[in-house]
MARFI-433724 format. One line per field, with one value per atom (N, C-alpha, C): residue number from 0; atom name; x, y, z. Coordinates in steps of 0.1 Angstrom, whole numbers, plus 5000, padded with zeros to 4 digits. Example, Ala and Ser with C-alpha at 12.3 -4.5 7.8 and 13.67 -1.06 7.14 Angstrom:
2
resi (0;0;0;1;1;1)
name (N;CA;C;N;CA;C)
c1 (5132;5123;5132;5128;5137;5129)
c2 (4943;4955;4967;4978;4989;5000)
c3 (5078;5078;5078;5071;5071;5079)
This chain:
276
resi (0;0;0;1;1;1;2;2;2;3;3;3;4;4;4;5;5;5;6;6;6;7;7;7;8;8;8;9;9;9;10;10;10;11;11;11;12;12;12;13;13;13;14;14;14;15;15;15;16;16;16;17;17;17;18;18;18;19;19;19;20;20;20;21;21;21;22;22;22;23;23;23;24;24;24;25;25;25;26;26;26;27;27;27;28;28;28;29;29;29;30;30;30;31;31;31;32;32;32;33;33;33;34;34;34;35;35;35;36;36;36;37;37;37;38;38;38;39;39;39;40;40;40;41;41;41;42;42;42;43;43;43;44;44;44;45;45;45;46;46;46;47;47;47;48;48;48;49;49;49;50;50;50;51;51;51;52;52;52;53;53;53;54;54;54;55;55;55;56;56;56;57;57;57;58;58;58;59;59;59;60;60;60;61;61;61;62;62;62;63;63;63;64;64;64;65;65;65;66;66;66;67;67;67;68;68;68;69;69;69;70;70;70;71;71;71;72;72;72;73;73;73;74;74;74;75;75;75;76;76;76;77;77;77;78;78;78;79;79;79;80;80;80;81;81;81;82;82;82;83;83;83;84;84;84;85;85;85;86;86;86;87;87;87;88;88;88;89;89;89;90;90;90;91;91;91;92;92;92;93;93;93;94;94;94;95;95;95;96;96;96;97;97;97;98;98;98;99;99;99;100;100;100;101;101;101;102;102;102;103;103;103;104;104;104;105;105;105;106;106;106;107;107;107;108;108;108;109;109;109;110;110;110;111;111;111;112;112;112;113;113;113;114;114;114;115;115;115;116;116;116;117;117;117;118;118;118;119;119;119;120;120;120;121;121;121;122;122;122;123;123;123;124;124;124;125;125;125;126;126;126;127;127;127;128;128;128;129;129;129;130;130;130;131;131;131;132;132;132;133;133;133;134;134;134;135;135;135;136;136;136;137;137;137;138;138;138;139;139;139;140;140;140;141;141;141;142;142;142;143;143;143;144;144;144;145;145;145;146;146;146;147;147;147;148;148;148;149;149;149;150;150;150;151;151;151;152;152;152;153;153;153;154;154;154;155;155;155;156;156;156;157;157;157;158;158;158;159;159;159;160;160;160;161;161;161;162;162;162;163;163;163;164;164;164;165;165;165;166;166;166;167;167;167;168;168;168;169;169;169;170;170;170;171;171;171;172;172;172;173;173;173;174;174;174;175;175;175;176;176;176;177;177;177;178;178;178;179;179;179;180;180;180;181;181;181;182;182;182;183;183;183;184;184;184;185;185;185;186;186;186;187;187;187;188;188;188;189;189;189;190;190;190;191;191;191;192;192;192;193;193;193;194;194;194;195;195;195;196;196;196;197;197;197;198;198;198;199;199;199;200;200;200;201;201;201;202;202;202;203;203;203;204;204;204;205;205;205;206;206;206;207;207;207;208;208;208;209;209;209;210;210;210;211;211;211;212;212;212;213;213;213;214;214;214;215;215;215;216;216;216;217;217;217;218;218;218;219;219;219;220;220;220;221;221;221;222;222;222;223;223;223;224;224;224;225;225;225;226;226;226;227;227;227;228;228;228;229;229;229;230;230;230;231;231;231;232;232;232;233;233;233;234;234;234;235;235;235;236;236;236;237;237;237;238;238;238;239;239;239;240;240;240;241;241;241;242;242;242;243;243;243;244;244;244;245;245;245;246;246;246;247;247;247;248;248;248;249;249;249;250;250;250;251;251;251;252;252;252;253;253;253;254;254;254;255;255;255;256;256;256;257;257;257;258;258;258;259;259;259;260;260;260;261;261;261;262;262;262;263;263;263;264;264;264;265;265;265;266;266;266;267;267;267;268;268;268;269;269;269;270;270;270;271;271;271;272;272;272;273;273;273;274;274;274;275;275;275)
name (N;CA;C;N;CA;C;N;CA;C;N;CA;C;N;CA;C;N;CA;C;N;CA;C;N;CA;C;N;CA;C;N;CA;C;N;CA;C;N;CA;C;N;CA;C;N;CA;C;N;CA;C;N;CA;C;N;CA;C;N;CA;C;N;CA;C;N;CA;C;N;CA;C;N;CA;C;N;CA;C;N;CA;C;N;CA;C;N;CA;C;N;CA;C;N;CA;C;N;CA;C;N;CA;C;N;CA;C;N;CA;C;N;CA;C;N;CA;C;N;CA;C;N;CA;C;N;CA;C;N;CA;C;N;CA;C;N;CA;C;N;CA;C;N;CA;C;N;CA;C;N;CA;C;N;CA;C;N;CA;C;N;CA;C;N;CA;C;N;CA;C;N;CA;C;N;CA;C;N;CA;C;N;CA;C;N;CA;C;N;CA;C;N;CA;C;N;CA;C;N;CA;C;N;CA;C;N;CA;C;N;CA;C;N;CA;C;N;CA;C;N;CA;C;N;CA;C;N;CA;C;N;CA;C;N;CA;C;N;CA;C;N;CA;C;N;CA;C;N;CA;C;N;CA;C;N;CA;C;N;CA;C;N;CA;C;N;CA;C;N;CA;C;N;CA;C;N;CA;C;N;CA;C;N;CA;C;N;CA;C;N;CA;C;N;CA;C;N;CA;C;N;CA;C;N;CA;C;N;CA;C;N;CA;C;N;CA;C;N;CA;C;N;CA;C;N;CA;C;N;CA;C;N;CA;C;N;CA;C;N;CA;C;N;CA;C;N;CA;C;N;CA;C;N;CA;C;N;CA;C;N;CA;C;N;CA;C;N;CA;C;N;CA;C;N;CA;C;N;CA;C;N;CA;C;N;CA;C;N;CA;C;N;CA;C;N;CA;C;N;CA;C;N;CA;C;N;CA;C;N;CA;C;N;CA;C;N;CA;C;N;CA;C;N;CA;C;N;CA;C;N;CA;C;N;CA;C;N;CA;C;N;CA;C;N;CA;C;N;CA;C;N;CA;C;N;CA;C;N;CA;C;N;CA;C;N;CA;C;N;CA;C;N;CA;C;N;CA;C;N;CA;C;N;CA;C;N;CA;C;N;CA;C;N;CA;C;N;CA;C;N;CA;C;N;CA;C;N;CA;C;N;CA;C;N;CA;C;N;CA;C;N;CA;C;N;CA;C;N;CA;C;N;CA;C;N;CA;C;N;CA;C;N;CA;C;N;CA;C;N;CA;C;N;CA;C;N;CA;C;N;CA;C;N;CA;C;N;CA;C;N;CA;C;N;CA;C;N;CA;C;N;CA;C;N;CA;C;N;CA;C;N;CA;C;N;CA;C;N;CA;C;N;CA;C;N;CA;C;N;CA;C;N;CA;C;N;CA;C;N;CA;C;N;CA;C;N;CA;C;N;CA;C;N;CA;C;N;CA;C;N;CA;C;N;CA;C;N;CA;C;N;CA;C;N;CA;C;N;CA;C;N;CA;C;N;CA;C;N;CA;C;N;CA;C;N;CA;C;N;CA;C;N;CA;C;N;CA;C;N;CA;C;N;CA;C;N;CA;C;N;CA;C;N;CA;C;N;CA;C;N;CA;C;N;CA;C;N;CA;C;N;CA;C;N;CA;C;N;CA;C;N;CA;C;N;CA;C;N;CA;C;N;CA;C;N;CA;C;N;CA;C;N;CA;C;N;CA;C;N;CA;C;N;CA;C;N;CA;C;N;CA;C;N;CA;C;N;CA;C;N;CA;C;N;CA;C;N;CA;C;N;CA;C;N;CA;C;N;CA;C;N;CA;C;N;CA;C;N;CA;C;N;CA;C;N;CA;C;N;CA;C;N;CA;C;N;CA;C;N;CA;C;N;CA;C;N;CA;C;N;CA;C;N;CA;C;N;CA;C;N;CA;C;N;CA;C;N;CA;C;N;CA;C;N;CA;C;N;CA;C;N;CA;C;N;CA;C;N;CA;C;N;CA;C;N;CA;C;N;CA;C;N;CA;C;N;CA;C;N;CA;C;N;CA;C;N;CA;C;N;CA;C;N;CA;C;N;CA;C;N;CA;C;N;CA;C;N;CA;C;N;CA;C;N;CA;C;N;CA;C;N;CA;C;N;CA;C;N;CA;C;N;CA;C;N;CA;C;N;CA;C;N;CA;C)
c1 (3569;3573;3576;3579;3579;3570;3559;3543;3539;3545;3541;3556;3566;3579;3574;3567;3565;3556;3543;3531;3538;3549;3548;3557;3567;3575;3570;3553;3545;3537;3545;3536;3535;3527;3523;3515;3512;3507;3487;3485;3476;3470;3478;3475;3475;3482;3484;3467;3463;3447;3440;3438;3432;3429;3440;3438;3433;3437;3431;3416;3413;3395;3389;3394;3390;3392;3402;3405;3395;3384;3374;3366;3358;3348;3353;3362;3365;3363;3364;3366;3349;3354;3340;3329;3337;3328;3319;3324;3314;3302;3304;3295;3285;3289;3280;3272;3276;3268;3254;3263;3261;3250;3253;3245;3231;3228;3211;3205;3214;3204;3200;3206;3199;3187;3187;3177;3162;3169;3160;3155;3164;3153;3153;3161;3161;3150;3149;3138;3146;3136;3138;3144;3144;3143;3160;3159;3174;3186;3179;3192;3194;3186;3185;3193;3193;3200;3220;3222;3232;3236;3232;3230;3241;3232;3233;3247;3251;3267;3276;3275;3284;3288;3282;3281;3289;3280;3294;3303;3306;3318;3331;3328;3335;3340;3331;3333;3343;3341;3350;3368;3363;3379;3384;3378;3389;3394;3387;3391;3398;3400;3413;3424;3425;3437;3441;3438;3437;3446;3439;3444;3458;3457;3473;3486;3480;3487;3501;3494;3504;3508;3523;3522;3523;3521;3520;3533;3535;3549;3553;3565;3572;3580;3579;3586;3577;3566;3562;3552;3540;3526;3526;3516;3517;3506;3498;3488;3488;3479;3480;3475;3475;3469;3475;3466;3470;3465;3466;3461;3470;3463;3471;3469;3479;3470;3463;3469;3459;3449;3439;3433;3433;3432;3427;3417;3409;3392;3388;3398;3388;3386;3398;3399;3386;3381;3376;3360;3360;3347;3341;3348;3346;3339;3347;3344;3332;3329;3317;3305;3306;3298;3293;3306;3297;3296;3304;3295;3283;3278;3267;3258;3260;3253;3250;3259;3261;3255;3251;3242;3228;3223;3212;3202;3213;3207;3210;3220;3224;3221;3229;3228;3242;3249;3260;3266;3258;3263;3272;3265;3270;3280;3279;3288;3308;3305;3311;3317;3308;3309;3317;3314;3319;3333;3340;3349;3358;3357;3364;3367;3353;3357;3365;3360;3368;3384;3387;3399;3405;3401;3403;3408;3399;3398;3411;3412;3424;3440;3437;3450;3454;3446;3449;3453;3451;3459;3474;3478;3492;3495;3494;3500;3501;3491;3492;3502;3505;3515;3514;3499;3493;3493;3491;3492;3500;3504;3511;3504;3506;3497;3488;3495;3493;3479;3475;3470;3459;3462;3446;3443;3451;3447;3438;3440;3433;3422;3420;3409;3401;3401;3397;3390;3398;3395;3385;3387;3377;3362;3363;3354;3343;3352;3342;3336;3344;3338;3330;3327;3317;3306;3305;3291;3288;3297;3290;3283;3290;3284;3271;3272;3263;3248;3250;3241;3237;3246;3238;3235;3242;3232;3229;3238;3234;3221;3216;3209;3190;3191;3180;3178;3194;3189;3189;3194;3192;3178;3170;3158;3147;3149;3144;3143;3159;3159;3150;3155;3146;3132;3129;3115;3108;3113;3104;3106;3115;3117;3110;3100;3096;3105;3099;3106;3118;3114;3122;3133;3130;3143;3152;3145;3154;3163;3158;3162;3176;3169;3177;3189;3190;3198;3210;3205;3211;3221;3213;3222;3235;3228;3241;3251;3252;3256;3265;3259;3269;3277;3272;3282;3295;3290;3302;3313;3304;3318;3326;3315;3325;3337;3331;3341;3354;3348;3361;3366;3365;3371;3367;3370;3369;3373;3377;3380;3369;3375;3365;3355;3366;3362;3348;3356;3339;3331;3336;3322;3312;3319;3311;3304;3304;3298;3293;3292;3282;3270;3278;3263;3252;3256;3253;3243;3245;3240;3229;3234;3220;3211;3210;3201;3193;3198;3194;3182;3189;3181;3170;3174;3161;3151;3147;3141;3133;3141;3136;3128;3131;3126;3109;3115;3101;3091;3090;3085;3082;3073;3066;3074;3086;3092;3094;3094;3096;3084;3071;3058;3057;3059;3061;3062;3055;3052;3064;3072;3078;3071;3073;3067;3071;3057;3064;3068;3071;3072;3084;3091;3104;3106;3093;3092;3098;3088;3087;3103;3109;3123;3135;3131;3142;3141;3128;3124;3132;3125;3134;3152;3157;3170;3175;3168;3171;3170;3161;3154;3163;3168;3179;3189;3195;3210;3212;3207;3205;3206;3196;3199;3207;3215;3223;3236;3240;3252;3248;3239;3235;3238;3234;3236;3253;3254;3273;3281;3280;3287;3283;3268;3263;3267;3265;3266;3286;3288;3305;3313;3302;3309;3300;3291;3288;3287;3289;3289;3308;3308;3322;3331;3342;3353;3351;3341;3346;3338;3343;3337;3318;3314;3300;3295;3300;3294;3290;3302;3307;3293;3291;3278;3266;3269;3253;3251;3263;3262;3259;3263;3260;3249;3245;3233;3223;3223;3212;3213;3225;3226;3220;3219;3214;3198;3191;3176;3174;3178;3176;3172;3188;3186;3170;3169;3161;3144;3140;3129;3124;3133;3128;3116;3117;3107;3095;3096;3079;3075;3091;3083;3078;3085;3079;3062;3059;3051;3036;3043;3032;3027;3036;3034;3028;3026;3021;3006;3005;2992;2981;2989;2981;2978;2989;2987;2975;2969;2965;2949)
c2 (8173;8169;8154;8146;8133;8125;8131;8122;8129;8142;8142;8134;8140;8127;8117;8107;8094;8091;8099;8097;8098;8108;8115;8102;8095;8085;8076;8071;8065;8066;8077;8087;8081;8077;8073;8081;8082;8086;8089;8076;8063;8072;8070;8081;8097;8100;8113;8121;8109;8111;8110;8097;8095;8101;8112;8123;8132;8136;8151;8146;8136;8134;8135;8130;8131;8143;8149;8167;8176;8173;8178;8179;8172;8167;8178;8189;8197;8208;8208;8223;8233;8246;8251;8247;8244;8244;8231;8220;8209;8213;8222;8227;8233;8244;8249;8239;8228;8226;8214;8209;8194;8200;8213;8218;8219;8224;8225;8214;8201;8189;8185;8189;8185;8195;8204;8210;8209;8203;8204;8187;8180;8163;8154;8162;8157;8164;8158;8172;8179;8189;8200;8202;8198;8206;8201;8188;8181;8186;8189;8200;8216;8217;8233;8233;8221;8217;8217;8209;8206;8219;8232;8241;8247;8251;8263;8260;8247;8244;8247;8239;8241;8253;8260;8274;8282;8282;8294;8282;8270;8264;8267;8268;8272;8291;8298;8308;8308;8306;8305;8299;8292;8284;8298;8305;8317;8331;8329;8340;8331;8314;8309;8317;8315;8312;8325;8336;8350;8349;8348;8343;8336;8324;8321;8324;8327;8331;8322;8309;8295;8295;8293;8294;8279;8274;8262;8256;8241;8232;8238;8246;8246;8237;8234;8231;8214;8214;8199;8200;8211;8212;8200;8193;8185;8199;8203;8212;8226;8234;8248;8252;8262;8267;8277;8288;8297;8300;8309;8317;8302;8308;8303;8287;8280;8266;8263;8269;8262;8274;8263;8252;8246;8233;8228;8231;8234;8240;8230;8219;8209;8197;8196;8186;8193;8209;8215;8210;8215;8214;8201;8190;8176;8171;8170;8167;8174;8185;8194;8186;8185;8179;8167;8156;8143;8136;8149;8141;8145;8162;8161;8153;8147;8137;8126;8121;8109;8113;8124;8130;8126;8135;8133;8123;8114;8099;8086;8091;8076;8063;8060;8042;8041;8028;8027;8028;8025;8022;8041;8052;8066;8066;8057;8065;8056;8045;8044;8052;8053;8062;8075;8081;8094;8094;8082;8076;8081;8070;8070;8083;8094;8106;8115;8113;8124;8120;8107;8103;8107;8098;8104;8117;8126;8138;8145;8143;8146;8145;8130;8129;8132;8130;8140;8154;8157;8172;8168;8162;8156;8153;8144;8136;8149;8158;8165;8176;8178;8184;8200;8203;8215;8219;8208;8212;8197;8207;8199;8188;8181;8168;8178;8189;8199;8207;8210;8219;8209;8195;8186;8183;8181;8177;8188;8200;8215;8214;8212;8211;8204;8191;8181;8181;8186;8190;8197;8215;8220;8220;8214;8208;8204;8189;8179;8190;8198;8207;8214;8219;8235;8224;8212;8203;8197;8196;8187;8199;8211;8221;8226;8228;8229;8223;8205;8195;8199;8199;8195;8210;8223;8236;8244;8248;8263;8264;8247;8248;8253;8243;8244;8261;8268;8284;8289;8286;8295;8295;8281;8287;8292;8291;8296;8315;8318;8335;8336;8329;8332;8333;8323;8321;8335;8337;8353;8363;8367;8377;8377;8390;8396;8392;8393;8389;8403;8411;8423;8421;8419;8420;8409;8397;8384;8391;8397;8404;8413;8422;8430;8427;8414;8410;8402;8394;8390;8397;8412;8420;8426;8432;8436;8427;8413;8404;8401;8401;8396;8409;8423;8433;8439;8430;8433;8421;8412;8401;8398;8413;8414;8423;8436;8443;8441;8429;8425;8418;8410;8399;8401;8410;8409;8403;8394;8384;8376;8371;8364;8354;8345;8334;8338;8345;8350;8355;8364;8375;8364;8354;8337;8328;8326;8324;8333;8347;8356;8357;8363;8361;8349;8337;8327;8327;8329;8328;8340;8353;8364;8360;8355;8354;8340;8326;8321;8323;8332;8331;8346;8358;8362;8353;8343;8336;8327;8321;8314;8325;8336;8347;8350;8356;8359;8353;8337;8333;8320;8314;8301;8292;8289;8282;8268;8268;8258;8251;8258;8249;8244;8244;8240;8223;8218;8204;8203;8189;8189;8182;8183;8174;8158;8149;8133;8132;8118;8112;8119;8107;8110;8123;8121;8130;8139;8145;8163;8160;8148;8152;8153;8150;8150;8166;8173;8181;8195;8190;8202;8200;8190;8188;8195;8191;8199;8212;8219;8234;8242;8233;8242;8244;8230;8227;8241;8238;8251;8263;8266;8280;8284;8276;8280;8279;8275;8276;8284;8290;8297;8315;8311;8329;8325;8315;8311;8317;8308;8311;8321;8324;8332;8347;8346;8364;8364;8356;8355;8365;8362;8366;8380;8383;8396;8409;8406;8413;8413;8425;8432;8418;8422;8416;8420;8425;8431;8423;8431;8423;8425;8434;8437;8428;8424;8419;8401;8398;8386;8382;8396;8391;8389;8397;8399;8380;8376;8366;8353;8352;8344;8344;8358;8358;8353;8355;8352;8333;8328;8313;8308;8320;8312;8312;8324;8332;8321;8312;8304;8291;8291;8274;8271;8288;8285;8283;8291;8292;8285;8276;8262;8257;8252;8245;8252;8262;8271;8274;8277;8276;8265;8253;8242;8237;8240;8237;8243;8259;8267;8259;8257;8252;8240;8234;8220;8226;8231;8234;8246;8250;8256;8244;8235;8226;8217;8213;8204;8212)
c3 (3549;3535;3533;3542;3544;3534;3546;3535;3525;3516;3502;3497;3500;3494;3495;3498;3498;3489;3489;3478;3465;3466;3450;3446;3453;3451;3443;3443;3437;3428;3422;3408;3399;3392;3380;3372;3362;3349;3355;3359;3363;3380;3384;3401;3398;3393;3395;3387;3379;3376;3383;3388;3400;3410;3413;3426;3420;3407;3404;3401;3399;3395;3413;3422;3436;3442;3436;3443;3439;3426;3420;3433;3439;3445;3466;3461;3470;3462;3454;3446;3441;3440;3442;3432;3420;3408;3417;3423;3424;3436;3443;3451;3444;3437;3426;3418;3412;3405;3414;3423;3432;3440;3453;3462;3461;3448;3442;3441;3436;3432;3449;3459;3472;3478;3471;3476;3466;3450;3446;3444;3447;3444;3460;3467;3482;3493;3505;3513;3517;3516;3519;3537;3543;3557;3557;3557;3558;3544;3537;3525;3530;3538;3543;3551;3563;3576;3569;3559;3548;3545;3537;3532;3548;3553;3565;3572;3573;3577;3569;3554;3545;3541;3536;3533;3541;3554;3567;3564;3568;3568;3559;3545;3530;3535;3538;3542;3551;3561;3576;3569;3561;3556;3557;3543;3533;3551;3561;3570;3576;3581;3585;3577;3568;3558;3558;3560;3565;3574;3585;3597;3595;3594;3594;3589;3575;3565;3561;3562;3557;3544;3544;3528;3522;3510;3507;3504;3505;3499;3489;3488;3476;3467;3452;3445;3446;3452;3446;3441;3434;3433;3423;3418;3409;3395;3405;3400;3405;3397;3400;3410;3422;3432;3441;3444;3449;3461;3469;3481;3493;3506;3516;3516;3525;3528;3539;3551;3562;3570;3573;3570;3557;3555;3541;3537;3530;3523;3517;3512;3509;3519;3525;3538;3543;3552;3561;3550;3540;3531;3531;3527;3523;3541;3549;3562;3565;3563;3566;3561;3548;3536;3539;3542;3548;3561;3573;3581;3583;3575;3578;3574;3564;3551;3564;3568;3581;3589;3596;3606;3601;3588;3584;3582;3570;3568;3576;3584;3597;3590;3579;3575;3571;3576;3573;3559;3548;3540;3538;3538;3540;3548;3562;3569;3564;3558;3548;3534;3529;3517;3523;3534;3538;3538;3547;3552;3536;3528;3517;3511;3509;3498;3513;3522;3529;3529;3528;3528;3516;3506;3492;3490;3492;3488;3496;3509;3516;3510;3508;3504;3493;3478;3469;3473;3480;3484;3485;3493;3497;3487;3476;3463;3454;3457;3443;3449;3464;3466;3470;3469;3477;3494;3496;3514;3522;3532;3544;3552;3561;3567;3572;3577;3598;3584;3574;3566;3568;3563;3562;3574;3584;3597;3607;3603;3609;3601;3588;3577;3579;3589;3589;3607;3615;3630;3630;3621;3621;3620;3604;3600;3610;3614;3623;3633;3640;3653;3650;3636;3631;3630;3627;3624;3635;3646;3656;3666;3669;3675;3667;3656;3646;3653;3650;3651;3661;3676;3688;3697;3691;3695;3687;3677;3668;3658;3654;3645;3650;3661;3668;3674;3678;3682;3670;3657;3647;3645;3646;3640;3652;3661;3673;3668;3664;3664;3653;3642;3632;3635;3641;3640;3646;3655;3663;3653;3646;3637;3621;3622;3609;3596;3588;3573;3572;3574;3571;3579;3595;3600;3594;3593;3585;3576;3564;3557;3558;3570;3572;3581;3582;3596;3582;3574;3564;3558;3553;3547;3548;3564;3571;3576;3572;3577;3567;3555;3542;3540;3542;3540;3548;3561;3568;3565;3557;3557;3544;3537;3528;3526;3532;3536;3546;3555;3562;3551;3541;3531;3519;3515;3498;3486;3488;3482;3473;3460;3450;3460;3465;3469;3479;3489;3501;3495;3485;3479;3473;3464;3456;3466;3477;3489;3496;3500;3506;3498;3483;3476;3473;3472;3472;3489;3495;3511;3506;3506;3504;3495;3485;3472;3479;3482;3486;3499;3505;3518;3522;3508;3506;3507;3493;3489;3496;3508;3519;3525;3527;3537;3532;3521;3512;3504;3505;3495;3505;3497;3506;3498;3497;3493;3501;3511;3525;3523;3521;3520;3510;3502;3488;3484;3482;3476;3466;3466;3452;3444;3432;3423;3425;3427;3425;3408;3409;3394;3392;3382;3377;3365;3358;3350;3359;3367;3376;3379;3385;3392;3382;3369;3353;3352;3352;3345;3355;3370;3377;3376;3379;3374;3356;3352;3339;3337;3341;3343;3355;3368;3372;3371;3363;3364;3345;3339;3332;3333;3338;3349;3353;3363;3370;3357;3353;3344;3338;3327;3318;3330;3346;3350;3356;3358;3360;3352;3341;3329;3318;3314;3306;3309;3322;3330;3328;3333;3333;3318;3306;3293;3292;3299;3298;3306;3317;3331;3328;3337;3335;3345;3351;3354;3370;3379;3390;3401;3416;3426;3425;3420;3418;3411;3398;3385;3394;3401;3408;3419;3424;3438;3431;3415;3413;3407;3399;3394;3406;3416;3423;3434;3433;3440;3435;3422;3413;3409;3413;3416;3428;3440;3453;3448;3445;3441;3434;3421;3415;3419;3429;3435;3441;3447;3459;3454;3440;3437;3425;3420;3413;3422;3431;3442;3439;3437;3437;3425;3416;3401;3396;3398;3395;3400;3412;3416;3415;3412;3406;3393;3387;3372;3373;3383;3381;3386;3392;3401;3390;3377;3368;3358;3352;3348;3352;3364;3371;3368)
């Protein structure tokens, strides 16, 4: 309590904004909307590599927090928030997020940039009075360790299994995979991330989505940016006011966000290739 006593000692009007604009950049909505523009105006192999950490990593948080069952600082939130604190999810997420960024693109100016929002983003948690140091510091430990084991074994045997395996078993290995982790966790948050993971990764399975040329020209990169970032809020938010209130209505909505992310790449490209 020390080091939020101390931050909040320095509250102003002026900061107390400041952190909640940098606390954004942990929270789901910015994954949601952020995660797609890397897959759809960046390459592909290295947003997939991005993709396949983050995602289990965000997941993995909500069965910490299970696990520990930490409860958060009382009596200093600055802001609203519920469920457990440790691990921190945005400390654990944000870390996930850019050292992979720093793995991928290796130029200082990123591994810079990383430095700052992961810090940033951390400490807004403390000022705003949500979690303990020991919450960001486990958030932040984790993190680093799921991306460096990530980098230097799991990614190369994940696509090794994959690779020998039929589309169906992909499939079928997927399925049973997001159903058992839902039924272990049923919860909004995992169910918003399992489905997100199935929808997307049918798509990869079944569709030549990987071979897929993007469109050059700024035009083609305005056009996919605008055509998905639409999409995706229109089955976000659209489905939100007419799909019922339950954990069903929830997977179907986000599945259909991963199916989305994933098959811009091919609708676009189809469309150029009839155009052409």
């Amino acid at each position: 309590m020390n080091i939020i006593n101390f931050l909040q000692s320095l509250q102003t009007d002026w900061l107390t904004s400041f952190f909640k604009f940098f606390t954004i950049f942990g929270d789901k909505e910015f994954y949601i909307m952020v995660l797609p523009l890397f897959f759809w105006l960046w390459d592909k192999d290295k947003a997939l590599k991005l993709l396949f950490i983050l995602l289990p990593s965000l997941l993995l948080n909500f069965y910490f927090k299970e696990i520990f069952h930490t409860a958060r600082p009382l009596g200093v939130a600055l802001i609203e928030q519920g469920g457990f604190a440790f691990p921190s999810g945005h400390a654990q997420g944000s870390t996930t997020l850019w050292l992979m960024l720093v793995l991928l693109i290796r130029k200082r100016w990123m591994s810079i940039l990383a430095v700052v929002m992961v810090t940033l983003i951390s400490v807004s948690r403390l000022y705003l009075g949500v979690h303990y140091p020991a919450d960001i510091l486990g958030g932040l430990l984790i993190g680093a360790t799921l991306v460096i084991l990530y980098d230097k074994f799991l990614f190369d045997a994940f696509k090794e299994y994959l690779s020998a395996k039929s589309a169906i078993a992909k499939a079928a290995v997927i399925t049973i995979a997001v159903v058992f982790f839902a039924i272990l966790y049923p919860a909004d948050d995992a169910i918003t991330i399992l489905a997100v993971i199935w929808g997307f990764g049918l798509v990869l399975i079944f569709s030549n989505v990987l071979d897929s040329v993007l469109p050059n020209g700024l035009v083609w990169k305005l056009m996919m940016l605008i055509v998905g970032v639409v999409g995706v809020v229109l089955i976000w938010k659209g489905l939100k006011i007419v799909l019922p209130a339950n954990e069903f209505a929830r997977f179907l909505r986000y599945s259909l966000i991963g199916i989305w992310t994933a098959y811009i790449p091919v609708l676009l490209r189809q469309r150029k290739k009839t155009e052409s």
